[in-house]
C-alpha positions, 0 to 999 in steps of 0.5 A: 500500500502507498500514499497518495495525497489529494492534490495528485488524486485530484490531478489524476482523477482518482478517488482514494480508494483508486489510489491505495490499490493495485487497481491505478495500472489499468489506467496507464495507456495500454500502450505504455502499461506493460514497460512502465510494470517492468521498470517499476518491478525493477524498480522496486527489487532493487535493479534500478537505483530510481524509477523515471518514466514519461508514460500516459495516464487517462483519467478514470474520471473524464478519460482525459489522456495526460502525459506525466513525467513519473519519479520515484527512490528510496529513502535509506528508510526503505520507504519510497517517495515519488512525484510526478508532473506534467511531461510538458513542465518536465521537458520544459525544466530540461530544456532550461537546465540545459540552457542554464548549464549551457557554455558560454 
């Protein structure tokens, strides 16, 4: 079971008990659902230090297709804290990173 707060329940279109359960993978695009499982199952069995994927969520609410930008690690706890955000802001944050960092 995990945490899910109610701003990204809301932005997701979920109610809470969408949220806590196994339930929330069916709402990944089918077409991304099953790599975005396997990145998270490595995820999570310690294969992969982090988890980042851009993947397409539809909204069980409106069936709107969004485009998120997913994140997540461990704390040295053992607990996992994660984030998301629009994939649109993520490329954007990018882009300024690199043009930030950028020679001059």
């Amino acid at each position: 079971p995990f945490f899910v707060n109610s701003a990204c329940r809301e932005a997701l279109g979920l109610t809470s008990e969408l949220a806590t359960g196994r339930e929330w993978t069916r709402y990944l695009h089918p077409e991304d659902r099953q790599g975005t499982l396997v990145a998270w199952t490595d995820f999570l069995e310690d294969k992969s230090a982090r988890f980042h994927r851009i993947v397409r969520w539809i909204r069980p609410d409106t069936k709107q297709t969004v485009s998120l930008a997913v994140r997540a690690q461990k704390l040295q706890c053992g607990d996992i804290q994660g984030w998301l955000r629009s994939a649109a802001a993520e490329q954007a944050l990018s882009r300024l990173e690199e043009l930030t960092h950028a020679r001059r």
